[in-house]
N, C-alpha and C positions, 0 to 999 in steps of 0.2 A: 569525483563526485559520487562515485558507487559506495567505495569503502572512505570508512574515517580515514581522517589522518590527525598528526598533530595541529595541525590549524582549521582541521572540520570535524565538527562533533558528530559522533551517532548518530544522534538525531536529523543532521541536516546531510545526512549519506542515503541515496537510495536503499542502502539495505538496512539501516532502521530506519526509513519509512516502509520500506517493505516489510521489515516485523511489526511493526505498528498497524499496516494494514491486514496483515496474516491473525492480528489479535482479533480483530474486527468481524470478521469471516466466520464467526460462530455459527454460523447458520447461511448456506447460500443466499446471495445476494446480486443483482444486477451491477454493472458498472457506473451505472448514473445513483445507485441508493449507496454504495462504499462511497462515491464520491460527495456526494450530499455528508455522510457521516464523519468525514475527515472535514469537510468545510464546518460542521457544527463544534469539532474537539477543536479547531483552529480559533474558531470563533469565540469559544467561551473557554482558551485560555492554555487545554487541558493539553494539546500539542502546539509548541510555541515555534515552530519553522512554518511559513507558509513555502507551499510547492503551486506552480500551475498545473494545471488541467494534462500540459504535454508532459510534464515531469511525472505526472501521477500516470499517465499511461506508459512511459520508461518503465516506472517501477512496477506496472504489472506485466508488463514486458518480462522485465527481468525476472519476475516470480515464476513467469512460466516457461521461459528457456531452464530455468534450473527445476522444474520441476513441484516447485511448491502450491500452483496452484493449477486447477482444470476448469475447461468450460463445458455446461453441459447444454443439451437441447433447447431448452429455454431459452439458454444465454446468459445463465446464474453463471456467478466463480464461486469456486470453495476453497476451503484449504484442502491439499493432497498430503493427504498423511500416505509417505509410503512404510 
């Protein structure tokens, strides 16, 4: 479920959805406003896997054991460009 494989597409692999949400991340944002924003691109089409709420916290899980993304004092995430 992490990486593709020949019978899971990119898209339905935590790590593109975690590039898909790393897109997202232009601008710090709380965990409930990324979440609200992947429900709106699901909703109107524009990302066509739906993930639950626990799969979406794997994949920021996962963005942040590998480093791609930080939290700050607020409790924004961003993308970590190292």
């Amino acid at each position: 479920m992490i990486l593709p494989k020949k019978q899971l597409s990119i898209e339905e692999s935590f790590w593109g959805f975690g590039g898909f949400l790393l897109k997202q991340l232009q601008k710090p944002m709380l965990v409930d406003e990324l979440w609200e924003c992947y429900k709106e691109f699901y909703s109107n089409g524009k990302y066509s896997v739906r993930f639950s709420f626990d799969q979406f916290i794997m994949a920021l899980d996962y963005l942040y054991i590998i480093g791609a993304i930080k939290k700050d004092e607020r409790g924004k995430i961003s993308y970590e460009i190292n």
